[in-house]
SEDRENLO-912382 format. One record per residue: residue number from 1; residue in one letter; chain; x, y, z of N, C-alpha, C in turn. Coordinates in steps of 0.001 Angstrom, whole numbers, plus 500000, padded with zeros to 6 digits. Layout:
BEGIN
NODE     i   aa   ch     n.xx     n.yy     n.zz    ca.xx    ca.yy    ca.zz     c.xx     c.yy     c.zz
NODE   NUM    A    A        X        Y        Z        X        Y        Z        X        Y        Z
...
REM end
This chain:
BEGIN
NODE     i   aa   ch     n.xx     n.yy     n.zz    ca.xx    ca.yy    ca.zz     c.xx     c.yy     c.zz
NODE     1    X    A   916641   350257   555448   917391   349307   556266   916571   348033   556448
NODE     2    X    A   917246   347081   556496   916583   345602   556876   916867   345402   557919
NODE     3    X    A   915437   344434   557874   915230   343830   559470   915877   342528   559345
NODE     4    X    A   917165   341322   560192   916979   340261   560000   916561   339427   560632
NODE     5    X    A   915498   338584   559507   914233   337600   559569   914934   336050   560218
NODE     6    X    A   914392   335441   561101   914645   333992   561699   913838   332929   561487
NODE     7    X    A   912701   334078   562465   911074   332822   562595   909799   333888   561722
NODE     8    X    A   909415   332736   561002   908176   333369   560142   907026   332540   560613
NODE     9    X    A   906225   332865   560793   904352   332154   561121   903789   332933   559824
NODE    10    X    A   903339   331567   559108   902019   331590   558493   900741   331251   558887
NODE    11    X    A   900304   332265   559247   898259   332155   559383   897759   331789   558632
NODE    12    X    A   897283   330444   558744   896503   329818   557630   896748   329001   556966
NODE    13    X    A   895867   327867   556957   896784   326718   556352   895978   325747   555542
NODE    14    X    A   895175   326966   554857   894315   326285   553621   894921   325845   552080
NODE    15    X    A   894035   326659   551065   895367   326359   549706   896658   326590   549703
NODE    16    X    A   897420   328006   550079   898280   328262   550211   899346   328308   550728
NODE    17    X    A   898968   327819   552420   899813   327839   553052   900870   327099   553868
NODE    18    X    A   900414   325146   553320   900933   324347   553136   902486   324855   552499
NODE    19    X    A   902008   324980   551254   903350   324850   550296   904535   326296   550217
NODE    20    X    A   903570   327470   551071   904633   328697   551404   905575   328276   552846
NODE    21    X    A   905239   327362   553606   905301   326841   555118   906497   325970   554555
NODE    22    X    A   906679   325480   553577   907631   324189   553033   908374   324893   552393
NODE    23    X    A   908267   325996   551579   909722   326636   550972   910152   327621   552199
NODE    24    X    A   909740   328425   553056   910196   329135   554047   911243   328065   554960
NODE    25    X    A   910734   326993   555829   911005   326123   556489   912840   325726   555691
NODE    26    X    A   912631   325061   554431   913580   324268   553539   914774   325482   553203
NODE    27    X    A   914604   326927   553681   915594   327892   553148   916167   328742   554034
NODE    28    X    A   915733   327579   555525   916308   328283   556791   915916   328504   557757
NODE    29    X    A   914684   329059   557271   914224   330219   558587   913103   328824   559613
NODE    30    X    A   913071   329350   560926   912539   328642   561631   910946   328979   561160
NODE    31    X    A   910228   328081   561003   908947   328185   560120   907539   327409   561040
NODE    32    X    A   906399   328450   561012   905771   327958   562209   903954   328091   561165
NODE    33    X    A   903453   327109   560960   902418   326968   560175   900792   327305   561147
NODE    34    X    A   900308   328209   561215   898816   327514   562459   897779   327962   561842
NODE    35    X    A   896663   327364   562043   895328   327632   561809   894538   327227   562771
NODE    36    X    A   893436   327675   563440   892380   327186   564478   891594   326050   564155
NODE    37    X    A   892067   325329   563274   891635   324016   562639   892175   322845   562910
NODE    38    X    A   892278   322174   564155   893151   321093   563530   893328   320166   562404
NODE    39    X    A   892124   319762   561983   891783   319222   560837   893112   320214   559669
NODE    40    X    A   892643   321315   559861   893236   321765   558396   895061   321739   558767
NODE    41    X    A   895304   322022   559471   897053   321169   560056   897303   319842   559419
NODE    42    X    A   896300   318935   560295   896646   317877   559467   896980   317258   558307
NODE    43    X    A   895796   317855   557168   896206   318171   555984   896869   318537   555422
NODE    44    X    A   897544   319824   556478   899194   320899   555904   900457   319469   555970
NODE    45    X    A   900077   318468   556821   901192   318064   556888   901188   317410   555536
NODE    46    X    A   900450   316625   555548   900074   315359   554512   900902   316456   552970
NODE    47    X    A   900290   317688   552914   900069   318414   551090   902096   319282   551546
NODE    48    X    A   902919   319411   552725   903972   319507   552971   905058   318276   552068
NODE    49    X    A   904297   316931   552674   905210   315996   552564   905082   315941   550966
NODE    50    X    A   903473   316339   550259   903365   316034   549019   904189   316864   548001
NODE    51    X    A   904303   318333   548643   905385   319413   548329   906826   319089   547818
NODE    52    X    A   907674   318773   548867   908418   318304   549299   908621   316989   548248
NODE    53    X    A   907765   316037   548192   908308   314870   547034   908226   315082   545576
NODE    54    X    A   907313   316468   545008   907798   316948   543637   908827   317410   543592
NODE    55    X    A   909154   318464   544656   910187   319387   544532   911415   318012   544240
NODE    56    X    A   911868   317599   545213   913001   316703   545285   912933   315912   543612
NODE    57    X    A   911956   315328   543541   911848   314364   542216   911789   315469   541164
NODE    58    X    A   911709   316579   540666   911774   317209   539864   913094   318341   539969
NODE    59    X    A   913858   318099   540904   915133   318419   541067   915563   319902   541301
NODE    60    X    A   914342   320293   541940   913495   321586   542272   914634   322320   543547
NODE    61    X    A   914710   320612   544285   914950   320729   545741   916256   319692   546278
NODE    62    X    A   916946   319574   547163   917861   318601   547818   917131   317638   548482
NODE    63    X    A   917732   316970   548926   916954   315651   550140   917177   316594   551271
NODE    64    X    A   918551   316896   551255   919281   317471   552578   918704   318805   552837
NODE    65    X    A   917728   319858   552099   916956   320939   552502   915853   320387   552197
NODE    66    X    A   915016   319625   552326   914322   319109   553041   913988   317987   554205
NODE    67    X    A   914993   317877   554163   915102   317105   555724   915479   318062   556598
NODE    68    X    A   915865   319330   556335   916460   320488   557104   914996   321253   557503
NODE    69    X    A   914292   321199   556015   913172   321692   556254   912580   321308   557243
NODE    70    X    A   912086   320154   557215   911631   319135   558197   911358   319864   559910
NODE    71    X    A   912583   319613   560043   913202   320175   561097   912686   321256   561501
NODE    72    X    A   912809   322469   560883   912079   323540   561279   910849   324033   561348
NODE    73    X    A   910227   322930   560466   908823   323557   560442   907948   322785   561843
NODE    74    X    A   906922   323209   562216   906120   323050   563287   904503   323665   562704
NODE    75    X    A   903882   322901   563122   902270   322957   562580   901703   322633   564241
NODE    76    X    A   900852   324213   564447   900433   324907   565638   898986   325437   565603
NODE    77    X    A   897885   324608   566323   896879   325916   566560   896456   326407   567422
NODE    78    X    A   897476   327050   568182   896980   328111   569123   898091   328839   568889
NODE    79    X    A   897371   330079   568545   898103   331602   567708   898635   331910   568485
NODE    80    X    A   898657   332309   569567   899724   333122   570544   901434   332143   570819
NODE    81    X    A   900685   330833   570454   902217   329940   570414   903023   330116   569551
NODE    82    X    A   901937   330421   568101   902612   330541   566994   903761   331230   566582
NODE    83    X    A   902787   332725   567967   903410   333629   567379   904797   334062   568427
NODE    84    X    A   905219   333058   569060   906110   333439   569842   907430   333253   569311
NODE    85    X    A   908142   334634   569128   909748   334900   568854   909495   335158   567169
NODE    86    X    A   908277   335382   566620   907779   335804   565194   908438   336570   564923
NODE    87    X    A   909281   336720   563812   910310   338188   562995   909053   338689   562085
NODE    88    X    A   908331   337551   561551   907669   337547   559835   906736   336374   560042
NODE    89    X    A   905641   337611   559978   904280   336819   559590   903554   337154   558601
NODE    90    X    A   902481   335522   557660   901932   336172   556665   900461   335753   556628
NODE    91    X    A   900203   336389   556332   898577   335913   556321   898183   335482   555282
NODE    92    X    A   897079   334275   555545   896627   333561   554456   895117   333069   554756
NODE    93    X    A   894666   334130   555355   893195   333711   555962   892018   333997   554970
NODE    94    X    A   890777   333773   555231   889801   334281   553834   889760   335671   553161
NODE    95    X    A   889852   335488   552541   889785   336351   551337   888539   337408   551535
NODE    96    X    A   888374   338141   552400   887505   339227   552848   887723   339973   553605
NODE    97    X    A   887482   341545   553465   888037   342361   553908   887870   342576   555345
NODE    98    X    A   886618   342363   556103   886738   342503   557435   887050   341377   558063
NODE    99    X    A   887400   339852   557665   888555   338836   558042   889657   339600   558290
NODE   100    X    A   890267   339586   557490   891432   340171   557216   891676   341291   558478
NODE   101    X    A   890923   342319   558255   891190   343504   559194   890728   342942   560698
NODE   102    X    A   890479   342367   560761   890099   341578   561985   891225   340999   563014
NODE   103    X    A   891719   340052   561631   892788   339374   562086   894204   340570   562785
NODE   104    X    A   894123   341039   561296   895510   342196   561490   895074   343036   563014
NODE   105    X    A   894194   343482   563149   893641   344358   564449   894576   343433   565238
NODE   106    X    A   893738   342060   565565   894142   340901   566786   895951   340632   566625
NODE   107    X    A   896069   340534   565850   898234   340048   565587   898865   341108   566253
NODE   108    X    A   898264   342540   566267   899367   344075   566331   899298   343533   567745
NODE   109    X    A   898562   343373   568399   898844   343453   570007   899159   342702   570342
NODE   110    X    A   899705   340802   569361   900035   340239   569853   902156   340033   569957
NODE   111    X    A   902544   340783   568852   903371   340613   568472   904060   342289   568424
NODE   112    X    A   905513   341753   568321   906428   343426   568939   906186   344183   567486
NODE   113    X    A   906742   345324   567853   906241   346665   566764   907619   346131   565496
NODE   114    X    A   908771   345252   565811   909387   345226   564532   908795   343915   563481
NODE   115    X    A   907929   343475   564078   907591   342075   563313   906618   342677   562201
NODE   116    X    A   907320   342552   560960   906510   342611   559872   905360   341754   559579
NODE   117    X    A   904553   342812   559208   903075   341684   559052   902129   342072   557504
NODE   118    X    A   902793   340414   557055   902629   340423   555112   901333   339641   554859
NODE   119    X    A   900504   340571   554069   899570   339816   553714   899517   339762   552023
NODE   120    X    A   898726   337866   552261   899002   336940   550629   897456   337319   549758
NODE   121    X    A   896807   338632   550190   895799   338851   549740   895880   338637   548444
NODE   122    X    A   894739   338538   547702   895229   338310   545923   894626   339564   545231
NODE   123    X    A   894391   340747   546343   893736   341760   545265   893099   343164   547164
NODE   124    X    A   893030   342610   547626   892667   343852   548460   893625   344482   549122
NODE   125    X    A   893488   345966   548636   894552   347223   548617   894848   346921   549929
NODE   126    X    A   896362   347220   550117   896970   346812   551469   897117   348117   552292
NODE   127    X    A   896563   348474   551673   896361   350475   552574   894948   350464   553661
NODE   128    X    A   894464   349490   552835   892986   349187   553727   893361   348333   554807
NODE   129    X    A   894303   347143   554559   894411   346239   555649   895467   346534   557007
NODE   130    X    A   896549   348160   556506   897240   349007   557436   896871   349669   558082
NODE   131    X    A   895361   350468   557589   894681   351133   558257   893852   350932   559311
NODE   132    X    A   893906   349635   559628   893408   348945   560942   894586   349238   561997
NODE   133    X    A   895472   348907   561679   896424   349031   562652   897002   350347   562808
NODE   134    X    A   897938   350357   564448   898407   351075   564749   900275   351887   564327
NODE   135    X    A   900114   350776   563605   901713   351021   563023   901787   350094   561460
NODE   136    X    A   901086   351187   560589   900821   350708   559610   902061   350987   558435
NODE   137    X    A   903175   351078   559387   904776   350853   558097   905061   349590   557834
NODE   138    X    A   904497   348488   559012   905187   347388   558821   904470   346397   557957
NODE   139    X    A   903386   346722   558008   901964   345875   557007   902382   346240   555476
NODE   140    X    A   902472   344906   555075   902846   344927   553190   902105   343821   552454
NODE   141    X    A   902048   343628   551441   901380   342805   550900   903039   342163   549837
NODE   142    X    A   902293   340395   550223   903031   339637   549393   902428   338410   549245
NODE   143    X    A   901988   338839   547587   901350   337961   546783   901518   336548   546158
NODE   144    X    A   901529   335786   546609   901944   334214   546085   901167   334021   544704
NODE   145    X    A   901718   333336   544039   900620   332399   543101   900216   331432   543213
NODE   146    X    A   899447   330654   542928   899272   329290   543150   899297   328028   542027
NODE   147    X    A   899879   327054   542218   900748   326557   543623   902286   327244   543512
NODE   148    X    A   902196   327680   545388   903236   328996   545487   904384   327959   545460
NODE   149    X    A   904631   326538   545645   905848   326278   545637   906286   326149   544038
NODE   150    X    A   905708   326393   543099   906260   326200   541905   906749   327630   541061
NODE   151    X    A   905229   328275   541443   905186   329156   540086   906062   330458   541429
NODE   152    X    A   907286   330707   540407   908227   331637   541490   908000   333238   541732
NODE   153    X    A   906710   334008   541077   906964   335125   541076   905973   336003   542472
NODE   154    X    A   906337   336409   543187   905642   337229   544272   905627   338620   544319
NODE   155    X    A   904570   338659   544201   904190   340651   544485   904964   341057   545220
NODE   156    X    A   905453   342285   545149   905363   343213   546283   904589   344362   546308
NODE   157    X    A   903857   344041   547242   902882   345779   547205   902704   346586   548598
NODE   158    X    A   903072   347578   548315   902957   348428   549008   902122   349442   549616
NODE   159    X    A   901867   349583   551052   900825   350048   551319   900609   351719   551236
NODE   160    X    A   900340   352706   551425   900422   354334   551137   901877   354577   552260
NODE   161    X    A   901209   353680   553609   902240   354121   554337   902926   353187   555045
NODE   162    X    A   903387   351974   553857   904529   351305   554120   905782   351437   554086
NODE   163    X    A   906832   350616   554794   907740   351789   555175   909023   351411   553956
NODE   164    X    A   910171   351963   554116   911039   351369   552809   911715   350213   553190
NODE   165    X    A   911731   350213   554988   912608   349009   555682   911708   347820   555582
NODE   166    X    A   910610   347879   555556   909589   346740   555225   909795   346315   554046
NODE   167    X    A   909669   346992   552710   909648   346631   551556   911146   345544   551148
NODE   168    X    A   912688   346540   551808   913650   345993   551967   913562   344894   552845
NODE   169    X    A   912920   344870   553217   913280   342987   554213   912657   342420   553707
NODE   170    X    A   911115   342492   552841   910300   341818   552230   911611   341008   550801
NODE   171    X    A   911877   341765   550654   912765   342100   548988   913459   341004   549241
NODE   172    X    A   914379   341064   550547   915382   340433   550998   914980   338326   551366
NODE   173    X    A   913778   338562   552055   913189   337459   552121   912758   336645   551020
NODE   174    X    A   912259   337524   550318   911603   336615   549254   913128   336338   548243
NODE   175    X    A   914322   336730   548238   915552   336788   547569   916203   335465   548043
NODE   176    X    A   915746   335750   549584   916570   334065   550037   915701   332892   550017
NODE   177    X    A   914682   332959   549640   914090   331837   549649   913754   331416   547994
NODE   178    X    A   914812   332116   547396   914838   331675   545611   913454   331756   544785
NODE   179    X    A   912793   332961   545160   911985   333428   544462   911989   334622   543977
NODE   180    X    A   911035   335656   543388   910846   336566   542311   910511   337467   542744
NODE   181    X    A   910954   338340   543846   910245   339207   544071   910065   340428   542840
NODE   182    X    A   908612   341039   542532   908639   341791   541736   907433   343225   542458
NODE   183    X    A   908054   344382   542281   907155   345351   543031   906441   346404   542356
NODE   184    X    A   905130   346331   543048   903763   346934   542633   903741   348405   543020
NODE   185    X    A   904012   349235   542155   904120   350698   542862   902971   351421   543480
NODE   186    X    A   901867   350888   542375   900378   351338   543406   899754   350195   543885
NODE   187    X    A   899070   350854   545111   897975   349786   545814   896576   349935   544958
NODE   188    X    A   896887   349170   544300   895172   348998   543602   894598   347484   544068
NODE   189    X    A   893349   347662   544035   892709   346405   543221   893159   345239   542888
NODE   190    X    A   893549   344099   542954   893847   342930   542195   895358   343696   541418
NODE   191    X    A   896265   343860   541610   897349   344809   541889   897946   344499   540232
NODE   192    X    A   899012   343598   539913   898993   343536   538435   898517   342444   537887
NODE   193    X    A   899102   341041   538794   898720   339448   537991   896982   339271   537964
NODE   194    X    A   896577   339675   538891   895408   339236   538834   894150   340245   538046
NODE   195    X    A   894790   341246   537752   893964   342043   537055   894402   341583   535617
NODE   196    X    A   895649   341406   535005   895800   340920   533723   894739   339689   533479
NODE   197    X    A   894928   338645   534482   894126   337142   534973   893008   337486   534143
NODE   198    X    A   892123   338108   535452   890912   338440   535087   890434   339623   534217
NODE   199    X    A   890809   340197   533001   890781   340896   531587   890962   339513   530894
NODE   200    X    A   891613   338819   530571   891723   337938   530087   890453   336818   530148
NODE   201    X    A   890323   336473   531690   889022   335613   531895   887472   336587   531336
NODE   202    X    A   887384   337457   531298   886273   337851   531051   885749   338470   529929
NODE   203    X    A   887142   338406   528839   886821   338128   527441   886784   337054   526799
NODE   204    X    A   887037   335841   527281   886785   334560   527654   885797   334371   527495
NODE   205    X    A   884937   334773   528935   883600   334273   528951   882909   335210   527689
NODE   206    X    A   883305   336257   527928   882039   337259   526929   882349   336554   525524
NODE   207    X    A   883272   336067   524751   883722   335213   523684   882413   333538   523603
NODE   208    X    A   882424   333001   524601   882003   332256   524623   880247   332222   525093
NODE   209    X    A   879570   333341   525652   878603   333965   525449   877757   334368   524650
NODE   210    X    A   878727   334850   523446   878583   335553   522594   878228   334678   521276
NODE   211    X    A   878629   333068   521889   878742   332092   520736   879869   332456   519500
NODE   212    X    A   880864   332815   519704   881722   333043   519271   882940   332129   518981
NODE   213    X    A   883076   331299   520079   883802   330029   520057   883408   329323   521155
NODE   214    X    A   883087   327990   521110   882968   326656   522800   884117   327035   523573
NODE   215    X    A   883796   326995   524713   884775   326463   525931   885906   326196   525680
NODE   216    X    A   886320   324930   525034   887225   324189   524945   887784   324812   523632
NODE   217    X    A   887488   325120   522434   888387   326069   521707   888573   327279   522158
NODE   218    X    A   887869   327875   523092   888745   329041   523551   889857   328873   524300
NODE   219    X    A   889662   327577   525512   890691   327074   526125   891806   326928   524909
NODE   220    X    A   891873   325859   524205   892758   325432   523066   893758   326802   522560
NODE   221    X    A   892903   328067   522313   893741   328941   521556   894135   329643   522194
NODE   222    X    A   894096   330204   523668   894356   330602   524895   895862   329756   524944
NODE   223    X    A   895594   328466   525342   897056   328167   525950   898071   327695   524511
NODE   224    X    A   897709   326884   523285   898244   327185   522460   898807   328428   521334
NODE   225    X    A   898260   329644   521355   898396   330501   521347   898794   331646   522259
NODE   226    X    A   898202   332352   522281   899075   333788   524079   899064   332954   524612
NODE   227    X    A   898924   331625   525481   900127   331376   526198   901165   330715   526275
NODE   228    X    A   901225   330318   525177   902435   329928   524416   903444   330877   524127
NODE   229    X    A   902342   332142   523361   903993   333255   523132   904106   333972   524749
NODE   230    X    A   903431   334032   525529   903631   334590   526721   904620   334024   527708
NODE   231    X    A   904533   332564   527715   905236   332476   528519   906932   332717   527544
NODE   232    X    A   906702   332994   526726   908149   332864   526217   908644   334610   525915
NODE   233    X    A   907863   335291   525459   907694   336578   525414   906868   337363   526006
NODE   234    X    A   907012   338372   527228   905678   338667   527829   905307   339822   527182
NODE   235    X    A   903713   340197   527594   902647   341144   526546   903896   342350   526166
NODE   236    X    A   904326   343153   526896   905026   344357   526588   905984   344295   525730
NODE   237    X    A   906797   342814   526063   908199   342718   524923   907609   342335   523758
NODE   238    X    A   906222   341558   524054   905125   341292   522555   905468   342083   521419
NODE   239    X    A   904896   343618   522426   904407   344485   521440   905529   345398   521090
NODE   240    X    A   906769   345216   521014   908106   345642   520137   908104   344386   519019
NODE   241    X    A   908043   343339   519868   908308   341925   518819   907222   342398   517470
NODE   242    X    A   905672   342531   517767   904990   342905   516359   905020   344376   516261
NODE   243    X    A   905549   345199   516903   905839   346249   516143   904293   347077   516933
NODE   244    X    A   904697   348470   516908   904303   349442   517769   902777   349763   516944
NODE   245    X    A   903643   350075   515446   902439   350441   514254   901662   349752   514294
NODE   246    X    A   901745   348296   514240   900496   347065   514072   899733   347300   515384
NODE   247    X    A   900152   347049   516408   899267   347298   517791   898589   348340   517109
NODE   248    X    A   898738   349811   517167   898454   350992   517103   897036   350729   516040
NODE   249    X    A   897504   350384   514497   896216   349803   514289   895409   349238   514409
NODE   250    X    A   895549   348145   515289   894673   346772   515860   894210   347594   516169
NODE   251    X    A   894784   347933   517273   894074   348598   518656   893319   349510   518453
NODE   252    X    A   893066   350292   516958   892276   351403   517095   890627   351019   516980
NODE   253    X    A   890821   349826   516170   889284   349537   516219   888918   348140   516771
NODE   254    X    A   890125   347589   517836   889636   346415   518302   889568   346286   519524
NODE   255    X    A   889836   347545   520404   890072   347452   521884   888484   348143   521783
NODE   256    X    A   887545   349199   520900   886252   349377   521099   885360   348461   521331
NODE   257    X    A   885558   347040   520601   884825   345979   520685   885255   345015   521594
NODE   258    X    A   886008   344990   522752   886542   344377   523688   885679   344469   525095
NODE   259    X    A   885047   343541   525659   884226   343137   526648   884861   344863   527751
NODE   260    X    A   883720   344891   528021   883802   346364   529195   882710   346083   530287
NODE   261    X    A   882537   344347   530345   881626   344145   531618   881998   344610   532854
NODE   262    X    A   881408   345456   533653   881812   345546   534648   881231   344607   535819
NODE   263    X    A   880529   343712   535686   879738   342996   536563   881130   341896   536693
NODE   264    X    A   879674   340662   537111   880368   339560   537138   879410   338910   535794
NODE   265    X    A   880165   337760   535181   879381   337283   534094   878424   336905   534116
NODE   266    X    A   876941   336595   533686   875814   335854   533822   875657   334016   533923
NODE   267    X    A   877253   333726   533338   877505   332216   533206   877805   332288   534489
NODE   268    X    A   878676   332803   535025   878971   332232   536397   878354   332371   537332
NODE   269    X    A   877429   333743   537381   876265   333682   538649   875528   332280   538659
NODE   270    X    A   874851   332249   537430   874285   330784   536920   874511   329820   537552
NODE   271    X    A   875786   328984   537610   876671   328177   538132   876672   328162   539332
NODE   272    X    A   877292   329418   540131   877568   329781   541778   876045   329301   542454
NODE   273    X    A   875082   329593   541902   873504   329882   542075   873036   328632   541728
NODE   274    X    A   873684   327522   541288   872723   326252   541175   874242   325297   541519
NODE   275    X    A   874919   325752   542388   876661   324823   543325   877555   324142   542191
NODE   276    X    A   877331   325047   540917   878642   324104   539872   879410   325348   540274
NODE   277    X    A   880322   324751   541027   881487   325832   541126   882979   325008   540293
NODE   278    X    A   882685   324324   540360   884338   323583   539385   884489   322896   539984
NODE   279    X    A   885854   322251   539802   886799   321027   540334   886047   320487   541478
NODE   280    X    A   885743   321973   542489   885375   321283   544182   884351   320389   543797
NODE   281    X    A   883095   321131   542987   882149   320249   543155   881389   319236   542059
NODE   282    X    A   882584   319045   540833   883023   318521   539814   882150   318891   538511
NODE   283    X    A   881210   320060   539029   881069   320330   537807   880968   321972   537732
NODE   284    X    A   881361   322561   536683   881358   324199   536284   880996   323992   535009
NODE   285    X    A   881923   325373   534079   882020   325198   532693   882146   324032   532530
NODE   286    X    A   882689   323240   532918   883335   321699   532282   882495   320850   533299
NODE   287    X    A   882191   319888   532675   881814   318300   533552   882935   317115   534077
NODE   288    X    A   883327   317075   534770   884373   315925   535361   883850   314594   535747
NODE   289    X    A   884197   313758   535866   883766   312161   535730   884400   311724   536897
NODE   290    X    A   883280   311000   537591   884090   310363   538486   885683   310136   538816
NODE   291    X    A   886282   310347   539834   887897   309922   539883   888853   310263   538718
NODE   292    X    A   888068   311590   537761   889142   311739   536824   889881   312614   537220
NODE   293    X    A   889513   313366   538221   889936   314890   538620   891253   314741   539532
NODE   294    X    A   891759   313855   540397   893045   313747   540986   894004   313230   539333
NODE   295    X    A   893512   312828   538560   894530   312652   537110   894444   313998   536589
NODE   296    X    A   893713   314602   536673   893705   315794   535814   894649   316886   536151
NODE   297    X    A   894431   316947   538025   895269   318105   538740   896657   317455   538475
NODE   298    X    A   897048   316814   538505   898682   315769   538806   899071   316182   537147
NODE   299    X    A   898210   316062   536088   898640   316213   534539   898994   317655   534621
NODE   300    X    A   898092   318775   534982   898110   319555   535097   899244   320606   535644
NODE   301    X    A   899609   320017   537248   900902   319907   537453   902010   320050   536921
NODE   302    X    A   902250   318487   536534   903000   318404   535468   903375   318913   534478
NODE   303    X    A   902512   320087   533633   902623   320833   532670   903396   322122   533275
NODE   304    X    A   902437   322358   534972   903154   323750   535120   905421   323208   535789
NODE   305    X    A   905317   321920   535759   906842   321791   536200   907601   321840   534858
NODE   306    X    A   907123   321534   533936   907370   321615   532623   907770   322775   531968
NODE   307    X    A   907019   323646   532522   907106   325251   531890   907950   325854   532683
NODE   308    X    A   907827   325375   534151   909094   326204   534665   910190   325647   534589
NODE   309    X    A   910697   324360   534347   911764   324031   533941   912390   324707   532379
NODE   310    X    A   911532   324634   531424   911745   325384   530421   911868   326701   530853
NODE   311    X    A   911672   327877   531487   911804   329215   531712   913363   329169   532383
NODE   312    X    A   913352   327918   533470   914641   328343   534148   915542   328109   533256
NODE   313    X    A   915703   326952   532385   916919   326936   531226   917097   328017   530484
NODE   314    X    A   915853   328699   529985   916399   329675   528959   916787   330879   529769
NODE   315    X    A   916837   331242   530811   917345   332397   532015   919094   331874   532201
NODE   316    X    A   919036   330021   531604   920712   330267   532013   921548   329945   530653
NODE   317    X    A   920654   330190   529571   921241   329819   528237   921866   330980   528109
REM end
């Protein structure tokens, strides 16, 4: 049975929760954004309005649901305000497990026993983050991608002892707000996207380690290649498309020689350990140049509105 959803609060209003705060808001529901930051509010508004002017100019969105949006949304930091008349809350706080369980502990007592409470973790089992609480049916995990206002597909994962009315209102929510819900039958680890992600990233690096190919031609054959046929065919329908037999042989002597690091890579400790972390601090694998990097993210962008415009046409061809 479903619960029906009105007012949703998002906790947190760092990468993510700008642009989940702007499609919730724009599809109805009374939408309540907070973080103990004001600073980082402020910003939600500014990267809202920036939301909001792709969507519309890329024909994503109406004027008239977002000016509706408008309307409903509210950017709050003091949590107990937030959370007043809450149906649906989601969390979007750091990415660590006793954050997290912290938070969830502090929300159960603030909020009634039917208010579902979804967390946008990108990989920690949501059985761990129920088990803090006292009524651990209503705790679910729902996974955004990033940037969540574009790329449409959201986890659903389920906790050991989440309930089926949770999952159904989750289902239901993410249905009206014209996205993907897709559901994770086990609570693992980095649940499906991000474990494919990272198999992928870390034959990558071990490829490029290995002196096997630069950076930038691995990049090159990565997105001109699998992800080129991926986004158009995904891995499973792949492997009917070349045929069961060919895998079967590849695979017998090429999945032995396939990276089985279980660490983290030696390039990136490297990096983390002398502050090239990427984009933030403009340099990682790659070197960035002064003021090239707001052209780069916006190109970048652009490619991913590109691809989803191409996916949604061929869904209505």
């Amino acid at each position: 049975m479903t619960i029906e959803i009105h007012n949703v609060t998002i906790a947190g209003a760092g990468t993510m929760g700008p642009g989940m705060a702007a499609i919730f808001a724009s599809h109805g529901y009374d939408t309540t954004l907070t973080d103990i930051e004001p600073k980082a509010l402020e910003r939600a508004e500014s990267t809202v309005d920036t939301v909001y002017a792709v969507l519309v100019k890329e024909g994503f969105m109406s004027q008239n649901a977002v000016d509706e949006g408008r309307k409903r949304l509210r950017f709050v930091d003091d949590l107990d305000a937030a959370l007043r008349d809450v149906d649906f809350l989601v969390e979007t706080v750091p990415e660590k497990l006793e954050v997290k369980q912290s938070f969830f502990r502090e929300i159960e007592s603030k909020v009634g026993r039917e208010v579902i409470l979804a967390s946008n973790t990108s990989g920690i089992p949501i059985t761990k983050l129920g088990e803090v609480t006292e009524h651990p049916g209503r705790v679910i995990g729902m996974h955004w991608s990033n940037p969540p206002h574009i790329i449409p597909v959201i986890e659903v994962i389920r906790g050991v002892k989440t309930s089926d009315g949770t999952v159904a209102t989750t289902h239901a929510v993410i249905n009206n707000i014209e996205m993907i819900p897709v559901d994770v039958l086990r609570d693992i680890p980095g649940f499906v996207e991000n474990r494919i992600l990272y198999a992928i990233m870390r034959e990558a690096l071990h490829l490029v380690e290995q002196g096997v190919a630069a950076p930038d031609a691995v990049d090159e054959i990565v997105k001109w290649g699998v992800g080129f046929k991926l986004a158009a065919i995904p891995p499973l329908q792949l492997l009917d498309v070349a045929g069961l037999d060919i895998y079967n042989s590849v695979a017998s002597y090429l999945n032995a020689d396939l990276s089985t690091e279980q660490g983290v890579s030696s390039t990136i400790t490297e990096k983390v350990n002398t502050g090239d972390l990427g984009i933030k601090t403009g340099r990682g694998l790659f070197e960035y140049q002064p003021g090239e990097i707001p052209t780069l993210m916006q190109a970048r962008m652009r490619m991913l509105l590109d691809v989803k415009k191409a996916l949604a046409k061929s869904q209505e061809d």
